[in-house]
C-alpha positions in Angstrom: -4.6 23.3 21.6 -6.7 20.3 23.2 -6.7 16.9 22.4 -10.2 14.8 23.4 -11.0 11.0 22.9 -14.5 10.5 22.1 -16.1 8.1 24.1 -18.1 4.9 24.0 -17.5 3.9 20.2 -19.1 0.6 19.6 -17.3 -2.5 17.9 -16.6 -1.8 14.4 -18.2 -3.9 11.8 -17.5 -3.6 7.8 -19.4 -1.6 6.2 -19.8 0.7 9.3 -20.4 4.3 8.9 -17.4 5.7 10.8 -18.1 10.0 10.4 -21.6 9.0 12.4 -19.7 7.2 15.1 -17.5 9.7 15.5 -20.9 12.3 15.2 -22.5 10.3 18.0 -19.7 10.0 20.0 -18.6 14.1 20.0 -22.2 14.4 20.6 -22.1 12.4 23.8 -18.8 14.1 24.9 -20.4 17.7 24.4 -18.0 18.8 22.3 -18.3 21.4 19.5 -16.2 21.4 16.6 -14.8 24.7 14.5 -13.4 25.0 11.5 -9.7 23.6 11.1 -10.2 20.6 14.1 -8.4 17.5 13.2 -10.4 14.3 13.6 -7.6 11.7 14.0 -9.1 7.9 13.3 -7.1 4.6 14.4 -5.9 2.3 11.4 -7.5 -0.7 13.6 -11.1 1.1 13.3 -10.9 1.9 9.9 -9.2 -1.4 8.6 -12.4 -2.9 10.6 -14.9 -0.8 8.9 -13.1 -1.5 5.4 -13.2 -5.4 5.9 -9.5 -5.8 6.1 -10.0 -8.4 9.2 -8.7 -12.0 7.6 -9.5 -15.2 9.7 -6.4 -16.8 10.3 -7.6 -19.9 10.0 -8.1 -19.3 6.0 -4.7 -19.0 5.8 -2.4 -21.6 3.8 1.4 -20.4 4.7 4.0 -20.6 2.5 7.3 -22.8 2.8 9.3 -19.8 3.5 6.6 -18.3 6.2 6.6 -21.6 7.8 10.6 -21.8 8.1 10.7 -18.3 9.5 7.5 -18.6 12.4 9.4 -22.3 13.3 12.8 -20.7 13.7 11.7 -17.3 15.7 8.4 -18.9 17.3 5.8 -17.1 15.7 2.3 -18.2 14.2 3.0 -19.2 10.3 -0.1 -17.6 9.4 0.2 -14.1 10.4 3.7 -14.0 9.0 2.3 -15.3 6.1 0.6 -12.2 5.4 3.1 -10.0 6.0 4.8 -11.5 2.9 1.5 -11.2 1.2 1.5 -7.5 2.4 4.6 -6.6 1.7 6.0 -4.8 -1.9 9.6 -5.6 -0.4 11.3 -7.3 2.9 14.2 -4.6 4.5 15.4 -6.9 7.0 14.0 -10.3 8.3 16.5 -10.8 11.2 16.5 -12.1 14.9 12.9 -12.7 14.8 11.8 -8.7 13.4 10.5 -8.8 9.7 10.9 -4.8 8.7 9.1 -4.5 5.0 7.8 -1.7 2.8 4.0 -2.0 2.1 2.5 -1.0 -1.3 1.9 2.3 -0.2 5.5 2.4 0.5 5.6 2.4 4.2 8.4 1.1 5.8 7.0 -0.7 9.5 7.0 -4.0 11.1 5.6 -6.6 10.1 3.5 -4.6 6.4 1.4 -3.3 9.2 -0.3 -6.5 10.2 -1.8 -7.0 13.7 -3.8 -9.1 15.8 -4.1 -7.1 18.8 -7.4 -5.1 19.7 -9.2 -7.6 17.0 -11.5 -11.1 17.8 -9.2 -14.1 18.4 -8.3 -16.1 15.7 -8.1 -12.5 13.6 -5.6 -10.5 12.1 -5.9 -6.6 10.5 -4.6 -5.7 7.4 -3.9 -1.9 7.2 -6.4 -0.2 4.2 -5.6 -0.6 0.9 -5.1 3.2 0.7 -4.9 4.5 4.0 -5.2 8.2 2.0 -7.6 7.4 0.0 -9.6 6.6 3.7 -9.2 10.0 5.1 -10.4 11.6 2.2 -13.7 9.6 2.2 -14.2 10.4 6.3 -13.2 14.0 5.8 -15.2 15.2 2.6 -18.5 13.0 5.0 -17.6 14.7 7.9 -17.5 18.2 6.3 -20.4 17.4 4.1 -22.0 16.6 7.6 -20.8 19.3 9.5 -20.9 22.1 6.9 -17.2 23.3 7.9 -13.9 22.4 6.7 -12.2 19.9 8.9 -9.1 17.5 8.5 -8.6 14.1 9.5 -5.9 11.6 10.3 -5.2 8.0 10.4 -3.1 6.7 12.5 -0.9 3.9 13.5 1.9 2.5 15.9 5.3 2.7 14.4 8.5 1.5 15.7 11.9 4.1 14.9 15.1 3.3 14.0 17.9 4.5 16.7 15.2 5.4 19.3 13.2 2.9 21.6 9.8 2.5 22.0 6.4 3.3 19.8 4.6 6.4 18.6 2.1 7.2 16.4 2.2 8.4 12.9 0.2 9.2 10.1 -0.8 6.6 7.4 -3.4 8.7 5.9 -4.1 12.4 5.7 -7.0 14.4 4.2 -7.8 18.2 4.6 -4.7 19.5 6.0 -1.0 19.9 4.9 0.6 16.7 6.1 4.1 18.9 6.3 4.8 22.3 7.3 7.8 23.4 5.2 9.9 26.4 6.9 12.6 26.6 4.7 13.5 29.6 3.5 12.1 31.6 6.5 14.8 32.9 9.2 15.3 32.4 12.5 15.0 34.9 15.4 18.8 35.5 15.0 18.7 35.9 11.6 19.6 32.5 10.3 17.9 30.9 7.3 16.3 28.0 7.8 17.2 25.6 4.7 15.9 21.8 5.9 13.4 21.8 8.8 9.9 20.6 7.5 7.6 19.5 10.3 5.7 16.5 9.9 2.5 18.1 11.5 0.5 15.1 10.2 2.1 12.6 12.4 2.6 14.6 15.3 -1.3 15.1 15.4 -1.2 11.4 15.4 0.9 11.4 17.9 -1.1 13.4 20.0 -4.2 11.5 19.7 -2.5 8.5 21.2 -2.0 10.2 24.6 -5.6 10.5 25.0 -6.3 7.2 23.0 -3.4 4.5 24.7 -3.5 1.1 23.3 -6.5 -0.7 25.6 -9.3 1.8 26.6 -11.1 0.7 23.3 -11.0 4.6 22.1 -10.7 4.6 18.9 -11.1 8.4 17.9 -9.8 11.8 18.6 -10.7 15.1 18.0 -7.7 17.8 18.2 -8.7 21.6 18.3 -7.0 24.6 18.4 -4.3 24.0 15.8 -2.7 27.2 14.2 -2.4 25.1 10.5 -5.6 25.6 8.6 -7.0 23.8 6.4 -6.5 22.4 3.0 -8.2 20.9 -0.2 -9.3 17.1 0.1 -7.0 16.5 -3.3 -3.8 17.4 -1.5 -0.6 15.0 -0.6 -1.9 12.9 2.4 0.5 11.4 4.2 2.2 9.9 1.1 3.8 13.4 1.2 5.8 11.8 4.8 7.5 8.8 2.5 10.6 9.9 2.0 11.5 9.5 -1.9 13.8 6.4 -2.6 16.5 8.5 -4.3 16.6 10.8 -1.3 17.1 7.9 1.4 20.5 7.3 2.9 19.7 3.7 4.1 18.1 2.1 1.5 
């Protein structure tokens, strides 16, 4: 398996056609794609290209954002959006706001961000981060005339483990989860919970090629031993673990 970033990917604008920058940029790279690679997009590049940037300065906080950025030194107006992102608050403690976006993932701050966009800016995730990847993958195999998979990506923070990885926030074209229950060990043993997120450990992947500051927003990943899948399937929504099945919520 190899992971590459494609290079020299301009500034994202809205309305920017994201399969021909990444087109360009794998042409530039000289790499050829096969049937089954994996194109893993950044959230920050798509949110871009979707127009979820929001000028902070258009931003009227609330009484209860204001109370919270005062007390924990933050700016009023991006926390202000987190509310606005947010379908419910988890824990709003010691300066951390954990929530659960309307897509029903659980992160800091509903995903918002103001690194890696023009000052003064803050990125929203996309309204449906699944709905994304199946736009980018049905152009990219439309374009490319194979089947293909792609991934969007962002930076999550874990319970009971330090630092960041990434994870998949959208999926398209490939079975977010590999399920191997039911199949036995090599001593015999049957295997009765392990399901592997392959969806976010592509994501993961990517962002040892990508980092956080090189301004590389795509990868390509090639080799993997998955397949492929229908454009209709789960996405990532398949990785939200059901309320009913959660021990901590």
């Amino acid at each position: 398996m190899s992971v590459s970033a494609l290079p020299d990917i301009p500034e994202t604008r809205p309305g920017d056609d994201l399969a021909a920058l990444a087109l360009d940029a794998l042409a530039r790279a000289g790499l050829d794609v096969a049937a089954g690679d994996v194109f893993v997009f950044t959230q920050k590049i798509v949110s871009k290209a979707e127009g979820r940037l929001v000028a902070l300065d258009e931003v009227e906080p609330s009484p209860e954002a204001r109370s919270w950025a005062e007390a924990w030194g933050r700016d009023a107006r991006v926390i202000e959006l987190v509310l606005r992102e947010a379908s419910r608050v988890v824990r709003m403690e010691r300066g951390v706001l954990i929530t659960e976006t309307r897509t029903g993932l659980v992160c800091a701050n509903s995903g918002v961000d103001t690194s890696n966009v023009p000052p003064g800016c803050a990125a929203l995730l996309p309204l449906d981060p699944d709905a994304s990847a199946r736009g980018l993958c049905a152009t990219l195999r439309a374009r490319l005339g194979i089947a293909v998979g792609v991934v969007v990506s962002d930076t999550f923070g874990r319970p009971w483990r330090e630092g960041q990885t990434d994870v998949a926030i959208g999926a398209a074209g490939l079975r977010p989860i590999l399920d191997h229950r039911g199949t036995t060990d090599r001593h015999g043993h049957t295997l009765r919970a392990t399901r592997t997120a392959i969806a976010d450990e592509l994501a993961a992947a990517a962002d040892l090629v990508l980092g956080k500051t090189g301004g590389t927003p795509v990868a390509l990943v090639q080799g993997i031993p998955f397949g492929t899948a229908d454009l209709d399937g789960p996405g990532a929504r398949a990785l939200v673990r059901a309320a009913e099945e959660d021990l901590f919520r």
